[in-house]
N, C-alpha and C positions, 0 to 999 in steps of 0.2 A: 507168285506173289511172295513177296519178301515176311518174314514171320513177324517182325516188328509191326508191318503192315496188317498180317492177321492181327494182330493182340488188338490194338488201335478199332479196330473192325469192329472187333469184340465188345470192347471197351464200349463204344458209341452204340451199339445195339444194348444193351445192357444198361446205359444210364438213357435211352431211349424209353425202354422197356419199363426202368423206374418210375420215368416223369409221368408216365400215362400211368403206371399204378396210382402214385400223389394225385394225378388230375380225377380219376375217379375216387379216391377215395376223398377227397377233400368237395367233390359233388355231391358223395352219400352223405356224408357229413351234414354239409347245405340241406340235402334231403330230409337225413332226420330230425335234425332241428326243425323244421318244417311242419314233419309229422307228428316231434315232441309238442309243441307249439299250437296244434292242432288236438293235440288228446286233452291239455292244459286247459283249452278254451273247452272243447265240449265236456269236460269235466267239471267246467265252472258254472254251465247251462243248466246240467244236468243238476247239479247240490240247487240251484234258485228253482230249479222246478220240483224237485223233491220238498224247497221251502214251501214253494207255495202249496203246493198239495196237503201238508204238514198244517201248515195256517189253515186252509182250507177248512181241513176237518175240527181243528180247532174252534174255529171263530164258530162251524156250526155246531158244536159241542155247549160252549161257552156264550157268542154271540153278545163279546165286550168290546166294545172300543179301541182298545190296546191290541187286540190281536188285528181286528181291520186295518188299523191302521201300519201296524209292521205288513202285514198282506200288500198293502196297498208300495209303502217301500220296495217290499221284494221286488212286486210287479216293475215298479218303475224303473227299477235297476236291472232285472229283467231284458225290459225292453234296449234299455240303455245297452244292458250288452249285445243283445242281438243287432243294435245299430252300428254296430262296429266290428264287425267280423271279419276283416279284412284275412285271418289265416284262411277262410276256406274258398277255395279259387276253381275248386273244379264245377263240373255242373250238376254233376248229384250232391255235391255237397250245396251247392248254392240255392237248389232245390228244395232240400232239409231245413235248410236257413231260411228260405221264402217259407214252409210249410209251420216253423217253429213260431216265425212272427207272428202269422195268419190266428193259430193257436192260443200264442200269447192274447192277442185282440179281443178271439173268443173266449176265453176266459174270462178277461178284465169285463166283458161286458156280461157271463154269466154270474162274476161274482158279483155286479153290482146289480143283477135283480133278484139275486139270494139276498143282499142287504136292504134291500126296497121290500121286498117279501117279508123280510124278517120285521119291519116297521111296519109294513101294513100286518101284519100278522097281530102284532102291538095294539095295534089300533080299534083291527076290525074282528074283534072276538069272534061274531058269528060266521066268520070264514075262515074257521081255523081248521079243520079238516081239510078244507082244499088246499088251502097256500101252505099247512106241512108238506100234501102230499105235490104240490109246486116245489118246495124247497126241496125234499126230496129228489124230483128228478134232474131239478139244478143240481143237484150235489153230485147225483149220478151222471152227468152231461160234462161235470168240471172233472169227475175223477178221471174219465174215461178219456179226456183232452189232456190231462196233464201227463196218464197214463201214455199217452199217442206220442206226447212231448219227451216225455225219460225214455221211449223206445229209439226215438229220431235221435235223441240226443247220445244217447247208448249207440247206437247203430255212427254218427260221426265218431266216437271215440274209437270204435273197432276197426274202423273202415284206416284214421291217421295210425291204428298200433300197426293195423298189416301193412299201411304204406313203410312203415319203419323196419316193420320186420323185411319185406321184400326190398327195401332198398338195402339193406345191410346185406341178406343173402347176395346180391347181386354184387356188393362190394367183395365178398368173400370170394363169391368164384370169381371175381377178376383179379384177385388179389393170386388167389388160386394158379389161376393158370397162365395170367403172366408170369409169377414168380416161378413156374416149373419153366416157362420158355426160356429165363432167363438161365435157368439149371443150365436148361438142356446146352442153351450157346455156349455157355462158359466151360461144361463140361467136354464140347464137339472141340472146343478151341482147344483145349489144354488138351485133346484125346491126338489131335491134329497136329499141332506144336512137337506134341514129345515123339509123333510118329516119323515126323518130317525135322525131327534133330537126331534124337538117340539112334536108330537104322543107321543115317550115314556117318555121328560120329563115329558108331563100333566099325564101320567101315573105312571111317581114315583110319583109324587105330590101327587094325588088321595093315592096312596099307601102308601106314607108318613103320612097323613093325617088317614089311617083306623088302619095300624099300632102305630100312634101316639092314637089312641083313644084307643089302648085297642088291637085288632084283631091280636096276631101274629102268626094267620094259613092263613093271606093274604101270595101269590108269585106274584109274576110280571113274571116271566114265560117266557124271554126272551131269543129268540135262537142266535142274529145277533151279531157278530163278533167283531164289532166296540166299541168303549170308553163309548156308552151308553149299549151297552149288557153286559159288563164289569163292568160297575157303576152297573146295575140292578142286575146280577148275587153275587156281594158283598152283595148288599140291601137284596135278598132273602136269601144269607148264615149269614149274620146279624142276619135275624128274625129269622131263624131255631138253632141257637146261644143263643138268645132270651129265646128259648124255652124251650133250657134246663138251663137256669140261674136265676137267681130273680131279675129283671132290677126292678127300682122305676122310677115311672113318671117322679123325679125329673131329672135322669138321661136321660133318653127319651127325655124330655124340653132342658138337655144341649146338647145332639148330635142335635136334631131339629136346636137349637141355633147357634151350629157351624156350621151346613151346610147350616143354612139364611147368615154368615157371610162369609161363601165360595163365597155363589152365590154374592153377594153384590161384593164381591171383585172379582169374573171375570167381572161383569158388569164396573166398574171403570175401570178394565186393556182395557175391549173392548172401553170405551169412551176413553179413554188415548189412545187407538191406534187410532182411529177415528181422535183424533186430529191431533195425528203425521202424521198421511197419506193427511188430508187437507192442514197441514204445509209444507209438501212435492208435493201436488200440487201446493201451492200456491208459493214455492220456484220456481220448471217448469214453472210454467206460468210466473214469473216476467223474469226469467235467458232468456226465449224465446222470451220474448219482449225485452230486452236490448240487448240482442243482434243481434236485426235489425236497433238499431241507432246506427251512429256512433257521437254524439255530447254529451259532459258530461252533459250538461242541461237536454236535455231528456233521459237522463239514470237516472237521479237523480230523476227527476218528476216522471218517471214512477214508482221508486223504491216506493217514499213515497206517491204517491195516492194509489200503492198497499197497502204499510202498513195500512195506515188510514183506507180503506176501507173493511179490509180481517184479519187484528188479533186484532182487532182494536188497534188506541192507543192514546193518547189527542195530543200529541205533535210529531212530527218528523221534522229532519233537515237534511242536511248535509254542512258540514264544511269542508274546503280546509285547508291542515296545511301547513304554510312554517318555516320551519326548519331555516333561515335564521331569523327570528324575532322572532321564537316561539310562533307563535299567530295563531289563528284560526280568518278564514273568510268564514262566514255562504253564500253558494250557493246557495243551497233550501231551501224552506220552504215549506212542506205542504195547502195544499188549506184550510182546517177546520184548520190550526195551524196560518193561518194570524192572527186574533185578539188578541193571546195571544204571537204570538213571536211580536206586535206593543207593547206588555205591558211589557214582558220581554227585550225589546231594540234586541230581536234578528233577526230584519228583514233583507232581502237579501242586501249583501256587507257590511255589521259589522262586529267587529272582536270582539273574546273575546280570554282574556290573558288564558295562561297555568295556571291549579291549581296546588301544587305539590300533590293532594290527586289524583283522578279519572284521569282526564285531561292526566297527566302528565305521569300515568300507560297506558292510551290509545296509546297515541303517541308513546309509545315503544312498539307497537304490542302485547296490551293484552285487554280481554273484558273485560269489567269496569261492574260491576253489582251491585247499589244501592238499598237495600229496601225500607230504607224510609231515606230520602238524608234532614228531615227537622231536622234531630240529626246530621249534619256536618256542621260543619265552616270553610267552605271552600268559596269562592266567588261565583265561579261557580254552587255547588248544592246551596245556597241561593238563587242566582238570578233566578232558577229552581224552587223551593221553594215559592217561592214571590207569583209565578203566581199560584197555590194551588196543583202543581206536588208533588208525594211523591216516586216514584219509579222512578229508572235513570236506561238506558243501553245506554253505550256508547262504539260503535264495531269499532276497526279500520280500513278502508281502504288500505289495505298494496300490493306493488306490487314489485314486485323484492327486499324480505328482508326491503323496502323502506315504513312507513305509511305515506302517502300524503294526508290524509280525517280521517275524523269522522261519524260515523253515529251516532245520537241521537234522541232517540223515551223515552219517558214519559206516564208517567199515573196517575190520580189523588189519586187512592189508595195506598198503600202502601202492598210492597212485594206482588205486583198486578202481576209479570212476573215468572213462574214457567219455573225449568229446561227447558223443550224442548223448549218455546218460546226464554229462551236464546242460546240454543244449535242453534236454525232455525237462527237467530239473526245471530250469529257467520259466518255459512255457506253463510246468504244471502252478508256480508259484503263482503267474500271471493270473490263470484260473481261477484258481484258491482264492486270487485278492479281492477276484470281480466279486466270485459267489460270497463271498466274507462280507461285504460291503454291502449288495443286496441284501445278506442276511439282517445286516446293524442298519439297513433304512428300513426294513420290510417291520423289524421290533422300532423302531423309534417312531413308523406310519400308525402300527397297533398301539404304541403307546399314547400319542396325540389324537387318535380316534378314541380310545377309553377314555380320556380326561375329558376330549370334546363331548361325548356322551354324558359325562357326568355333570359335566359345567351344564347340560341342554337339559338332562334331568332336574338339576339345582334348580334353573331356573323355570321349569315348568312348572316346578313347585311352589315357589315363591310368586307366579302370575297366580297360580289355583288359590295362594292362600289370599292374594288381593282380593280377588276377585269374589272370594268369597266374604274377608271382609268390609267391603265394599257394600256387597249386598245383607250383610248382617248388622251393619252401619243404619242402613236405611228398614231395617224390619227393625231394629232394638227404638226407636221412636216409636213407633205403632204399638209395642206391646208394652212399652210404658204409659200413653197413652192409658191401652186397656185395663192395667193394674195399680191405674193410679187411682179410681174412685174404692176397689176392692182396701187398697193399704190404708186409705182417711177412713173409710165407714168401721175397718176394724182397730184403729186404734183409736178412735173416735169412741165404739162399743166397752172398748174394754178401760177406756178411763172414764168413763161418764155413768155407764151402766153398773152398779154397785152391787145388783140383785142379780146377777147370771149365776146360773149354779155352776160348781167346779168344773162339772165336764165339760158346758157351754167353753167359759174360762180358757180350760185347757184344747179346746177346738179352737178357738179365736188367736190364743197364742201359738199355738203351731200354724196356722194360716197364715199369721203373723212373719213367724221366720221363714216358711216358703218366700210368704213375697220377698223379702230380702233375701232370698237366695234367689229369685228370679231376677231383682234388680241388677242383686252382684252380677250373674248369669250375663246378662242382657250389658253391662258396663263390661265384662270382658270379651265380647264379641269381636271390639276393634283391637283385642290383641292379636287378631289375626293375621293384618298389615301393619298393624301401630304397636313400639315399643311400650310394655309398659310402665311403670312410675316408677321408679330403680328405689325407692322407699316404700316400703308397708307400715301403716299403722297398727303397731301389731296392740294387743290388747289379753288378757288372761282369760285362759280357755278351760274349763272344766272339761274334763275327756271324757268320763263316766256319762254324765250328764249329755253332752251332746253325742256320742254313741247310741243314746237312747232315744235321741230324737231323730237320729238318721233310721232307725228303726224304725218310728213311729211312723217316717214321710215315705217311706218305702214300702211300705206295709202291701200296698196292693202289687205290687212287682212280685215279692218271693211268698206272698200267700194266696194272694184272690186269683191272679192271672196264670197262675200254674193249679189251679184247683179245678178250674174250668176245663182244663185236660186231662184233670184225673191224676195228676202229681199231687205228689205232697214235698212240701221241703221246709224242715223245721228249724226254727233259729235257736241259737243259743248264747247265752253273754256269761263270759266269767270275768266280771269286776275287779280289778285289784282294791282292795279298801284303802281310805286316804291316801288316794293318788291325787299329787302334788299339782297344783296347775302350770299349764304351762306359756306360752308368750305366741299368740298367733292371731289369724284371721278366722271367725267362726264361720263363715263364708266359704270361703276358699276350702279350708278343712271337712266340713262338711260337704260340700261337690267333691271332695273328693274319694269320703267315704261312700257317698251312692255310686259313686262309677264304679267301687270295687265290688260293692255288694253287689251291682247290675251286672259284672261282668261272673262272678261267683256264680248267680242266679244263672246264667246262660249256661253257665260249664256244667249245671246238673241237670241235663235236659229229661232223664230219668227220675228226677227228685232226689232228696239229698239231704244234709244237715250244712247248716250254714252256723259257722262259728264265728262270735264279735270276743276278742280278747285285750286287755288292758292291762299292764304289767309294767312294774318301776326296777333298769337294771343297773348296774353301777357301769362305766362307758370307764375301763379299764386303760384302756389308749389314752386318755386324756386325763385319767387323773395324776393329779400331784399330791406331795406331802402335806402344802396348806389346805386344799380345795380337793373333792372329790364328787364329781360331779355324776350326776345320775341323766338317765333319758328314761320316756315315760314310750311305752310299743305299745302300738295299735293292731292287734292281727285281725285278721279275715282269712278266715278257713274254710275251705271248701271241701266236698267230697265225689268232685268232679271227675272230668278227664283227664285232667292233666295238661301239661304242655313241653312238647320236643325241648332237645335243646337247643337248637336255632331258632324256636316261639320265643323260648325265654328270654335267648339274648337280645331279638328284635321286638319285645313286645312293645318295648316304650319308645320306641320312634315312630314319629308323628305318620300317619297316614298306615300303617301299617295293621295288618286287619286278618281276622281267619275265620272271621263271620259272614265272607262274603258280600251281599247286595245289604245284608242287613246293617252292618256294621261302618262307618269313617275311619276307624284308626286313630280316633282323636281324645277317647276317654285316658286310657292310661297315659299318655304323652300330654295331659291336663296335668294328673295327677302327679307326673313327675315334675313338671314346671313347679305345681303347686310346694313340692320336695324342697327343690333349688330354692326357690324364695322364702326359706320357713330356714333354711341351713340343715336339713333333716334330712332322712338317709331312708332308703328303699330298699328291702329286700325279697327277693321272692324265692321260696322252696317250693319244689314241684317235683313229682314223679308221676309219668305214664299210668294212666288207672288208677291213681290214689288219691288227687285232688291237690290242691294249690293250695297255699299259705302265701299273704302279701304282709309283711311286716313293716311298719314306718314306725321310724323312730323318732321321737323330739328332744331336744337337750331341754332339761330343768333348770332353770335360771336359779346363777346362784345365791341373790340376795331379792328380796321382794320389789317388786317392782311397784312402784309407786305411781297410780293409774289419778290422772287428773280428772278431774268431773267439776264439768262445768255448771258454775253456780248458777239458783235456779235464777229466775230471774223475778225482782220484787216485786214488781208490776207487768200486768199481761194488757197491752191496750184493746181497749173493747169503744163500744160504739162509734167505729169510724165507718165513715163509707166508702168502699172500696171498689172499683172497677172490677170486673174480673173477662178478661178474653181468650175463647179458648173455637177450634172447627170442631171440638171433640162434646156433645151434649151431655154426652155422662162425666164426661170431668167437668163440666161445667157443674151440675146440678150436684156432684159430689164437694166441689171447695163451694160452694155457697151455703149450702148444708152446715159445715164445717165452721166457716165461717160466722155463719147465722147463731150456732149455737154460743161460741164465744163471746154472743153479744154486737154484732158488727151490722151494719147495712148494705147488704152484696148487691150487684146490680149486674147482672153476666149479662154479653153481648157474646154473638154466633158470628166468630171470625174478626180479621183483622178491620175490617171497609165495618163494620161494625160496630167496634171498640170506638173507632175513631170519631166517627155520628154520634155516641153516644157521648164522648168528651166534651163535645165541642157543641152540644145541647147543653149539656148542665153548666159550662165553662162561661155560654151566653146570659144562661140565666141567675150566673150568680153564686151555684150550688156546684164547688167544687171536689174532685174525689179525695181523700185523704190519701190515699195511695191506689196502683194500677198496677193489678195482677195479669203477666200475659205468655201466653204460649209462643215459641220462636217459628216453627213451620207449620203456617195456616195458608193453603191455596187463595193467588190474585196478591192479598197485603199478608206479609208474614211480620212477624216479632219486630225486626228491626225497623221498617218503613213504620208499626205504629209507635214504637218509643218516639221516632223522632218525629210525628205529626205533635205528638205531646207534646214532646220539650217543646219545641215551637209555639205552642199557645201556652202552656205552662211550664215553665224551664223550671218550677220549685217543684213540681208534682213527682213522688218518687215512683219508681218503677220497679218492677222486681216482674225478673226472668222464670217462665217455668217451664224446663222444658228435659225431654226425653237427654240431648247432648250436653246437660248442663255442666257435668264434672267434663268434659271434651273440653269446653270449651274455656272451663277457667284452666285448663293443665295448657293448650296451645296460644294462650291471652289471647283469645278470640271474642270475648268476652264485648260486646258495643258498646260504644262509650256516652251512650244517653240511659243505660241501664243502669240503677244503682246496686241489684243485687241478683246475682243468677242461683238458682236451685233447680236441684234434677229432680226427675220424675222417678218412678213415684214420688211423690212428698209424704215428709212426715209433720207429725203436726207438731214437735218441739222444732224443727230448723225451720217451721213458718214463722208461728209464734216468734223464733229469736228474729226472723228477718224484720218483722214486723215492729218488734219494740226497739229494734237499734238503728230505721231508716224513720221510725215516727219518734 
């Protein structure tokens, strides 16, 4: 058998050998996946049955509502997963999976006569010793089934780890002991090869050497098949050739001669392939490592420590090209190439111009190959040149048609880079270009996923804040409703009533400013989907004063509600005296003072001292030589916990929370809103363990402001008779009240289908209303259908709106046009009163 024949032999048993390695390892593979997939699921079994066990005891501990019913979710999810099991295929597994359902079943129906139990337990007192000890052994019946379940369900996850584990061993020793068979071939071959060359070359040699002296009745005597019994068999027809002819020495010296120059030149082709085949590992090994980064920096480092290290070379770079400038800016630089690219100006982030020689062929997708670059006048090989380089390659980076990079490697000799190092050069650049390219989509895929994540966050946020305003839209009418009889009966009290003692007085008047802080409250709900008025009416705010009364309304937060635990947390106020007023919403400023103190109050879950401070600074940024302007700080100090510095920075964006279930996130991102629209500044000082300071600031106006008050009015009309329609009885019998005492003749009807019967009786008989008070959402007939039943029998009869959306409605002109006057709820009794004497 011819030796080329062995090697081929070899060859084909050996990539034989591999594929059946690949086919088995790529079945374990299949396999563990299978059995990962499998531990996943009964992992997942196991955590719902560990829930429900978990509930279990719970619900019989507690025996609330809330827990039954998450039990009862488990359950059903539970089941849900057991109906889908499709990982487990064997029949012990399928077994366990029949036995878990069976389980499940049993459960579900012992926990529902634990919950029947527990209601007749409820029910029927004098069988409460038995149905305990009934609950009892349900509890004992469901641990020991759930118990049955986390074993089975334990028992599939051990059973998928050992399939994993035994499939892996079984890929090892197949790995094992093909990989030794493929030794052993390769070893028999090359032990075979050099046994059946080197033997009978030393024996031409020898042969060479007796027939060159003279001998030509030596043979070599060779029977074997292959290219050396072929060589040998010529050798001995040679010599018997020989025999019969008159060879001269000289002639004998010159075949001798050609066959030293034969062998010499397979020696060359064998080192010339030796090289190529190291060039071609060292091609694999770089392409193998660049392609586990995905960032162009380490694609580039790794390119050029290989170079340096592996074909050697003095210098390597690589260069980013933009096409837009035409200029090259150098990325890498080699680790051994730092000193000389500091001498050549080519260190990382320089740029060097296009030449129109090398440069300029690269960048249009061709390899540049200089031998000795010190005979071009060119910029680029000089400044190459300078540094005492004499050989230049420079491979483009090209990716889609497109060269984006340079590669450039040197050498201080000259025509130092032979063919294949250019040809490896070539191929390595093509590499580089792919994995470069992959790198710059794999960053521009993660960039367009982060953005896409963010945009998908933004707008989860903005459906959450609809949606909540939406529904805080339709509750802010319900609790105006409720506080619209509380806000007339007390400003009703406190202007009629003349004999209330102070404190009365001063209870009434703080009731007073809650409701108007729950109005305001309740009108800013639709700022949760709706812009609000890009105009405040702002008005002059005593700060001392209403500090004291944010105190007053909070009183049960940081006193009564922490006493009840056994805390204590003591307030304190240090007043600056004649502080100046300042230009705001007493509303808004006050909510915003409670969210601070509520969140102070929280931070001292221990108790604490809560500090209110009031202080006038001079606002040095902004003064001038004519005007010097001052701001009036509000602090809230606490002696809390403190907050990180990433609490701090994030505390004031919306949704953002570290209260957990208790907490929205929506207090202090109030208060900063409130900040923005007042032009006023927030600050917070805080250190870990030592408690929080929130400081606002307000600019002091620099000339008095001149507050309009509307004139009273001469006349207040009394004895009319007025309609009034409302679904609501307590605001009914609150504006009649109200009304009645002014002197008026109230006539209130119970909803819209109501009002209208009622018009259209007195309208027949003669006795019309002076005017018609009406609510806008009353179920069947709401606000609008009765205004315009009215206009219709009376088109002179005025109407006046009252309703929870009534400031909604005049900001979007929504406002009907058979209405002559709309007002929000609550009402007050000076904007009835005006409604009343400017439509009568």
């Amino acid at each position: 058998m011819k030796i080329s024949t062995r090697l081929k032999f070899a060859e084909l048993i050996s990539l034989a050998i591999v594929a059946i390695i690949v086919v088995i390892l790529l079945s374990t593979t299949l396999q563990m996946k299978r059995e990962i997939a499998k531990n996943e699921a009964a992992g997942e079994l196991l955590q719902a049955v560990t829930s429900l066990r978990y509930l279990t005891v719970e619900y019989a501990l507690r025996h609330d509502e809330r827990t039954r019913a998450q039990w009862q979710l488990r359950s059903n999810s539970l089941s849900k997963r057991l109906a889908s099991t499709e990982e487990f295929t064997g029949p012990a597994e399928t077994e366990s999976i029949s036995d878990l359902r069976s389980a499940n079943e049993n459960i579900a129906a012992l926990f529902t006569l634990l919950v029947n139990n527990h209601h007749e337990l409820l029910r029927e007192r004098g069988k409460e010793e038995i149905l305990e000890e009934l609950e009892s052994r349900l509890m004992g019946q469901i641990t020991n089934k759930t118990q049955a379940m986390i074993s089975e369900a334990l028992s599939l996850s051990d059973q998928s780890r050992i399939g994993a584990l035994n499939a892996q061993q079984r890929a090892f020793n197949a790995v094992i002991l093909f990989g030794g068979i493929v030794v052993l071939v390769v070893t028999v071959t090359i032990y075979i090869t050099l046994r059946s060359v080197s033997r009978p070359l030393e024996r031409m040699r020898e042969g060479t050497a007796i027939v060159g002296a003279g001998n030509l009745d030596f043979s070599l005597g060779f029977q074997s098949q292959d290219e050396i019994g072929d060589l040998a068999r010529a050798f001995d027809g040679m010599t018997e050739k020989l025999k019969l002819t008159t060879v001269s020495r000289d002639s004998l010296a010159d075949i001798n001669a050609a066959l030293q120059a034969e062998i010499i030149e397979r020696q060359q082709i064998e080192k010339k392939a030796q090289a190529q085949l190291a060039r071609l590992n060292l091609l694999h090994q770089i392409t193998r490592s660049i392609g586990e980064r995905q960032d162009l920096r380490s694609i580039f480092q790794v390119v050029i420590r290989s170079l340096e290290d592996h074909l050697p070379v003095d210098f390597s770079c690589v260069c980013l090209y933009n096409q837009e400038t035409n200029l090259l800016l150098v990325t890498s630089v080699g680790l051994h190439s730092e000193a000389l690219a500091q001498e050549l100006s080519m260190t990382k982030n320089s740029q060097v111009s296009i030449d129109e020689n090398g440069l300029s062929r690269c960048v249009h997708g061709e390899l540049v190959y200089e031998a000795d670059i010190s005979k071009i006048d060119f910029p680029f090989p000089q400044r190459m040149a300078s540094g005492g380089l004499r050989a230049l390659v420079m491979a483009p980076l090209r990716a889609e048609s497109t060269v984006f990079g340079v590669l450039v490697v040197a050498k201080r000799q000259a025509h130092s880079f032979n063919s294949g190092e250019c040809e490896f050069l070539r191929q390595l650049s093509e590499h580089v270009a792919l994995a470069a390219n992959q790198a710059q989509l794999y960053t521009a895929l993660q960039q367009a996923y982060d953005d896409l994540r963010q945009t998908q966050q933004s707008i989860m946020q903005q459906e959450r804040l609809r949606a909540l305003g939406q529904m805080a839209s339709g509750i802010a009418h319900d609790i105006n409703n409720a506080i619209s009889p509380v806000a007339l009966y007390t400003e009703s009290l406190l202007e009629t009533e003349k004999n209330l003692s102070t404190k009365g007085r001063n209870y009434l008047e703080v009731i007073s400013r809650a409701i108007d802080d729950v109005a305001a409250t309740v009108a800013r709900m639709r700022e949760f989907y709706r812009q609000r008025a890009p105009q405040l009416t702002l008005s002059p705010v005593n700060v001392n004063s209403l500090v004291q009364q944010v105190i007053d309304l909070t009183r049960a937060r940081w006193s009564d509600m922490p006493q009840q635990r056994g805390i204590v947390i003591s307030v304190q106020t240090e007043f600056a005296l004649d502080l100046p007023d300042i230009m705001g919403v007493h509303g808004e400023i006050r909510e915003a003072l409670t969210n601070l103190i509520f969140n102070a109050v929280d931070a001292m879950p221990e108790g604490g001292t809560l500090t209110l401070r009031t202080s006038v600074v001079q606002d040095l940024l902004k003064s001038t030589k004519e005007v010097i302007l001052k701001q009036v700080c509000i602090d809230v100090c606490d002696t809390g916990i403190g907050m990180s510095d990433d609490t701090r920075r994030r505390c004031l964006e919306p949704f953002f929370t570290t209260k957990g279930e208790r907490g929205t996130g929506l207090g202090l991102a109030m208060v900063y809103g409130m900040i923005e629209r007042h032009s006023a500044h927030i600050e917070i000082l805080t250190e870990i363990g030592k408690g929080t300071t929130m400081r606002m600031s307000f600019l002091v106006p620099t000339t008095a402001s001149s507050v309009s008050h509307s004139p009273a009015p001469d006349i207040i009309p009394t004895q009319r008779r007025i309609l009034v329609v409302d679904d609501d009885p307590m605001v009914l019998k609150s504006l009649r009240d109200i009304l009645e005492i002014d002197g008026h003749s109230v006539i209130s009807a119970d909803g819209g289908q109501a009002g209208i019967d009622s018009f259209k009786a007195a309208h027949e008989q003669g006795d019309s209303f002076a005017v018609v008070i009406t609510d806008l959402g009353m179920p069947y007939v709401d606000g609008r259908k009765l205004a315009s039943s009215i206009k219709q029998l009376s088109p002179d009869t005025p109407i006046i709106m009252l309703t929870g959306w009534g400031q909604r409605l005049v900001e979007d002109g929504d406002s009907p046009s058979q209405v002559d006057c709309v007002l929000s709820k609550p009402p007050k009794l000076s904007e009835l009163r005006e409604a009343l004497r400017k439509i009568l």
